[in-house]
C-alpha positions as CSV (number, residue, x, y, z in Angstrom):
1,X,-11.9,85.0,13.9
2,X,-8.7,82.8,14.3
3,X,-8.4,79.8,16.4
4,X,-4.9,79.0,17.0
5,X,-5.5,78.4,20.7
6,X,-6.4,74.7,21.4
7,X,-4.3,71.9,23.2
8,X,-2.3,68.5,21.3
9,X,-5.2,65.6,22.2
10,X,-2.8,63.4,22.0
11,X,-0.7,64.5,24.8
12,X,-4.2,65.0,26.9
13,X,-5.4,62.2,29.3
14,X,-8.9,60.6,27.8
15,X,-10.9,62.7,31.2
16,X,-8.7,66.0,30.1
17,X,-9.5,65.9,26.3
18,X,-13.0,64.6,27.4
19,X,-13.4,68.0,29.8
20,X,-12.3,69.9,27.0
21,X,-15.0,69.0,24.4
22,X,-17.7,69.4,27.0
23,X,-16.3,72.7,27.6
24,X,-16.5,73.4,23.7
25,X,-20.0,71.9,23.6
26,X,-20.9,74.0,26.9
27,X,-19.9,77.4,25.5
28,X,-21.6,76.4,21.8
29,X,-25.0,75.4,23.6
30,X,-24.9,78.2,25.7
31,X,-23.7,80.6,23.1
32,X,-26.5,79.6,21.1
33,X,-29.3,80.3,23.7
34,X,-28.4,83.4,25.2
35,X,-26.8,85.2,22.1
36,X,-27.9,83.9,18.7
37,X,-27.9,80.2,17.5
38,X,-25.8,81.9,14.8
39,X,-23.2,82.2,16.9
40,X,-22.4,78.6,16.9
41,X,-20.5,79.2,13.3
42,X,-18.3,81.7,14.2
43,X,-17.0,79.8,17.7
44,X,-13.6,79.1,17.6
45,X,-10.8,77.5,20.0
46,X,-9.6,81.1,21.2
47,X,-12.3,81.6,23.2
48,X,-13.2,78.0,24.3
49,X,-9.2,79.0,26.1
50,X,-10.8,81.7,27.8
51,X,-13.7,79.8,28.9
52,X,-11.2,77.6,30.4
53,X,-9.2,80.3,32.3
54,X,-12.5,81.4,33.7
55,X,-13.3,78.1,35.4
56,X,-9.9,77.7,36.4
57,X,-9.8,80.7,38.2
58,X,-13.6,80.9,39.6
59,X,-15.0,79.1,42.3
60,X,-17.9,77.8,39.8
61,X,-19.1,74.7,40.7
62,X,-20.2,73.0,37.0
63,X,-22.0,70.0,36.2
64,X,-21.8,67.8,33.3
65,X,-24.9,66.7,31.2
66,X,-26.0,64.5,28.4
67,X,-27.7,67.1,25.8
68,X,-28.4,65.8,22.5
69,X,-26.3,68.1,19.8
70,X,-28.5,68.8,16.6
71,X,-25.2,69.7,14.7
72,X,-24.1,65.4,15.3
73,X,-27.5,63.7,15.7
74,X,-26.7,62.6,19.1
75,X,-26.3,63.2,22.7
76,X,-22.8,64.5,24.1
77,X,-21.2,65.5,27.3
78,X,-22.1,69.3,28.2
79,X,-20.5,71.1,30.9
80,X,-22.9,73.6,31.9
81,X,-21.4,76.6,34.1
82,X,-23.5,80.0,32.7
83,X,-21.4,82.4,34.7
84,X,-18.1,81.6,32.7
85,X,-19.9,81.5,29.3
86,X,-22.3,84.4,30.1
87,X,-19.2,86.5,29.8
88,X,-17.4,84.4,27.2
89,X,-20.1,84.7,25.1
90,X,-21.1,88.0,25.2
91,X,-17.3,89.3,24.8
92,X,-17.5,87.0,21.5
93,X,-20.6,88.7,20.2
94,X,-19.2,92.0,20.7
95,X,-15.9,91.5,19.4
96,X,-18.0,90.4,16.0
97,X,-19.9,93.4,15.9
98,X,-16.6,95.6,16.1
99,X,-15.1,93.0,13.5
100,X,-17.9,93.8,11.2
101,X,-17.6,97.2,11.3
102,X,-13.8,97.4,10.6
103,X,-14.6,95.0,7.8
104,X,-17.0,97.5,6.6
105,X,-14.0,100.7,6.4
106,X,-11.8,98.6,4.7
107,X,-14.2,96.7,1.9
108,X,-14.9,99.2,-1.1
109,X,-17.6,98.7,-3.7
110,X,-20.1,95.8,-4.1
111,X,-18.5,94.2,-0.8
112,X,-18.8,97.0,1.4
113,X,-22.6,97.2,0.1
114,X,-23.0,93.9,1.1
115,X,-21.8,93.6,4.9
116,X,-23.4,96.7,5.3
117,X,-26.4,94.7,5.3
118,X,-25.3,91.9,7.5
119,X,-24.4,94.8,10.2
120,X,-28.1,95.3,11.9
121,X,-27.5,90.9,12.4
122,X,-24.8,91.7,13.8
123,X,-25.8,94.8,15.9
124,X,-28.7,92.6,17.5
125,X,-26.3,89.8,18.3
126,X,-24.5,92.5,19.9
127,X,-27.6,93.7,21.6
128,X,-27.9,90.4,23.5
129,X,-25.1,90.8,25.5
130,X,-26.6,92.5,27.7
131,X,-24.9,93.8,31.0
132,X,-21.3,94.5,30.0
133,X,-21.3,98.3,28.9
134,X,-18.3,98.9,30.4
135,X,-16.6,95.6,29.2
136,X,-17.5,96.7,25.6
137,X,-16.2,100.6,26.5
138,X,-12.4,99.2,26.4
139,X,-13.1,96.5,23.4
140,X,-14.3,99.6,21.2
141,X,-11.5,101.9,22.2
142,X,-8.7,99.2,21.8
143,X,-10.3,98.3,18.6
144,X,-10.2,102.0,17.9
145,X,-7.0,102.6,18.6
146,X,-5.6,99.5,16.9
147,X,-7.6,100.9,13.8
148,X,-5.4,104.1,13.9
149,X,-2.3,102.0,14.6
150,X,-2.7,99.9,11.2
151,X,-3.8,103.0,9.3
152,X,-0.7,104.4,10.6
153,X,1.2,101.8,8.8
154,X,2.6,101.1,12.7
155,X,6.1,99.1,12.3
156,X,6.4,98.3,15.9
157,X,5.2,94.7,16.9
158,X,4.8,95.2,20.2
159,X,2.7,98.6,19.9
160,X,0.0,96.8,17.7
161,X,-0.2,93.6,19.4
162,X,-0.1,95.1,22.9
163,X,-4.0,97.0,21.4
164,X,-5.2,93.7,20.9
165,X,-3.6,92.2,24.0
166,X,-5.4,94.4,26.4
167,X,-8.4,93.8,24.9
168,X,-8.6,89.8,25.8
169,X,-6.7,91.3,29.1
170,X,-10.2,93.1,29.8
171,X,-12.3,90.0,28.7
172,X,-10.3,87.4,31.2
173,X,-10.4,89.5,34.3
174,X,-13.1,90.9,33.8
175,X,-15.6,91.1,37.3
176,X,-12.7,89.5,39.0
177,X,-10.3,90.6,41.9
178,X,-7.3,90.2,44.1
179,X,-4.7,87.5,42.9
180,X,-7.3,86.0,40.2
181,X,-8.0,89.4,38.5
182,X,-3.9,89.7,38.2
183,X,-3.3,86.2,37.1
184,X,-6.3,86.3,34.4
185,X,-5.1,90.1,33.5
186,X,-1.8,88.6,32.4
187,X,-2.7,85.5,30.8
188,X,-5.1,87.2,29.0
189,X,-3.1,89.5,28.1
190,X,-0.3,87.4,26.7
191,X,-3.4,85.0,25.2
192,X,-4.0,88.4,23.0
193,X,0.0,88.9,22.1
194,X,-0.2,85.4,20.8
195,X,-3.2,85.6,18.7
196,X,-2.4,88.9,17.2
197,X,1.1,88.0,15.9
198,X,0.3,84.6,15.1
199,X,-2.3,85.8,13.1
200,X,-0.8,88.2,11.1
201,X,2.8,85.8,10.5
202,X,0.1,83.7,9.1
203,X,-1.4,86.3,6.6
204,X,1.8,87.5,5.4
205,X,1.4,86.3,1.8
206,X,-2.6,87.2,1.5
207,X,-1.6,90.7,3.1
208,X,1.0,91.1,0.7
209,X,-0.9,90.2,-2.1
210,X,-4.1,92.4,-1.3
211,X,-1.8,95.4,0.3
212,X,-3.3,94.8,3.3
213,X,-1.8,96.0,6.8
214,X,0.7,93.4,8.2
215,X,3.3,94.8,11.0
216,X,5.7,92.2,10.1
217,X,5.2,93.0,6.3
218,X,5.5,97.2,7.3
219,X,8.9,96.0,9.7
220,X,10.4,93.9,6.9
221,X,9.4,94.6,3.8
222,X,8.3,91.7,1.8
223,X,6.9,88.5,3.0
224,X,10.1,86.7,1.5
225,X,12.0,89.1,3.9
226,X,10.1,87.9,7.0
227,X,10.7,84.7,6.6
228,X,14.4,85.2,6.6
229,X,13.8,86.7,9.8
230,X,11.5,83.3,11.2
231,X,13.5,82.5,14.0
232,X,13.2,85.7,15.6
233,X,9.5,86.5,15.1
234,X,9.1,82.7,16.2
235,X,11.3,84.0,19.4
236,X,8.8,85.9,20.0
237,X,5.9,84.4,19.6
238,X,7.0,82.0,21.8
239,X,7.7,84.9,24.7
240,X,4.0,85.1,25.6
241,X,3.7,81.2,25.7
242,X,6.2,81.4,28.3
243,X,4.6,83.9,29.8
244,X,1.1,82.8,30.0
245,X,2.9,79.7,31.1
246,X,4.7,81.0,34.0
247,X,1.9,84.1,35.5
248,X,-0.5,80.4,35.2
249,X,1.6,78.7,37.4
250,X,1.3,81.2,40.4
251,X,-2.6,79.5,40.3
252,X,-1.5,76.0,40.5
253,X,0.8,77.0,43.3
254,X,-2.3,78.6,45.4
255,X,-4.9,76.0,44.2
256,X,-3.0,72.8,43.3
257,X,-3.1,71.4,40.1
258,X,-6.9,70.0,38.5
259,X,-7.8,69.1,34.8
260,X,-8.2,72.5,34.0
261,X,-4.9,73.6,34.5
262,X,-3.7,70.6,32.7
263,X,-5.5,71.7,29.7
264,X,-4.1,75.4,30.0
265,X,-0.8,74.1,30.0
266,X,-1.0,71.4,27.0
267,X,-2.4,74.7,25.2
268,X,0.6,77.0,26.6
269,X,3.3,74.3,26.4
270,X,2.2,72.2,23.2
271,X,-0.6,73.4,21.3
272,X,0.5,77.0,21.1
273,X,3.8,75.9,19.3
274,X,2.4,73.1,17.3
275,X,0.0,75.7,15.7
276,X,2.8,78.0,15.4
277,X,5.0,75.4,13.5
278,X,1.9,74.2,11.0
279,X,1.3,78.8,10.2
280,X,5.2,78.6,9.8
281,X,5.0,75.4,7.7
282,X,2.8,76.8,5.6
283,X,4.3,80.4,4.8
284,X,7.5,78.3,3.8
285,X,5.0,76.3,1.2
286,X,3.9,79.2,-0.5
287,X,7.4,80.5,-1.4
């Protein structure tokens, strides 16, 4: 489930990129515990960003431990802070239940035979995340609705990346108020935007190969066609960069300015476009 949202180490200091992998390793070990070691696979980037925005914006206090990683046969630093991942984690594990379902509708045959029998896995993974009915209330009926959307063959960007947008909108500020609910609402909102059009500039040629939906495919026509209008989609890509970017900032201003937010903004600033320049990179290889 993509994982275009990560930060340029090289621009990080050695403490920030150092935070950032116990952050990873936090969310994977905690992931692992509460939901399903499984889960552990399917981790991506994305949400380690939202993890992030969480304990940015909370008053958690976390710690940092030595726990021994069975994935690298040794011990690494953890940061441990089970409020931020409790959520994190269980948005993750209902968002793949959901996925698995719409991957179910639209497989036909042999495939649809077969993840119909990984769905009762991913129905108990589900199951875990116990506590967040309401949370997974909006994720089902913004899935749902995007579902119509792209059966609809919807040609407007915005109105199918604005579904998935308020989805991760309802995941950051969730349980949140005042001036952090708004500023997490926001960025998580344009955290969504990014991902969803990202993702699909990405799959231009596979959608348009397999007939799949793709909104820029339905606006433009072929995938040839989209990339003769790069700069634009790029343009706008970039937008919710700039706006996760600038609603951010109104924390710093509040809060000052700690490793956290120097992450968010390597992500925002840097690692955001670096990822969009490799998806572009590689649509222009495969002409």
């Amino acid at each position: 489930m993509f994982g275009y949202i990560r930060p340029v180490q090289g621009e990080l200091l050695v403490k920030e990129y150092e935070l950032y992998r116990a952050v990873y390793c936090g969310l994977c070990r905690y992931g692992g515990k509460r939901i399903s070691h499984f889960t552990r696979f399917f981790l991506n980037y994305d949400f380690v960003a939202l993890a992030l925005l969480r304990l940015a914006l909370t008053d958690e206090k976390p710690n940092v431990e030595k726990k021994y990683c069975p994935y690298h046969l040794k011990k690494k630093n953890t940061l441990r802070a089970d409020n931020a991942y409790d959520l994190t984690c269980s948005a993750f594990a209902i968002l793949l239940y959901y996925k698995a379902l719409d991957d179910i509708r639209d497989s036909k045959g042999v495939k649809r035979f077969v993840k119909k029998l990984t769905l009762p896995f991913f129905k108990r993974i589900k199951n875990r995340a116990s506590g967040y009915g309401e949370l997974e209330n909006s994720i089902r009926e913004g899935l749902a609705k995007l579902d119509e959307l792209e059966r609809a063959k919807e040609a407007r960007l915005d109105a199918v990346a604005d579904c998935f947008a308020k989805i991760t909108q309802d995941i950051a500020s969730f349980g949140l108020e005042g001036s952090k609910k708004l500023i997490a609402s926001q960025c998580g909102y344009h955290i969504g935007r990014y991902i969803y059009l990202i993702d699909a500039y990405d799959d231009i040629y596979d959608d348009e190969k397999s007939g799949s939906y793709n909104p820029f495919l339905v606006k433009y026509g072929t995938a040839e066609a989209v990339l003769k209008h790069a700069d634009e989609i790029k343009t706008t890509i970039i937008d919710s960069l700039n706006a996760f970017s600038s609603v951010y900032g109104l924390h710093t201003v509040e809060d000052g300015v700690t490793a956290y937010d120097q992450i968010l903004f390597n992500i925002s600033e840097l690692g955001g476009r670096a990822a969009l320049d490799k998806v572009h990179a590689r649509s222009e290889n495969r002409r």
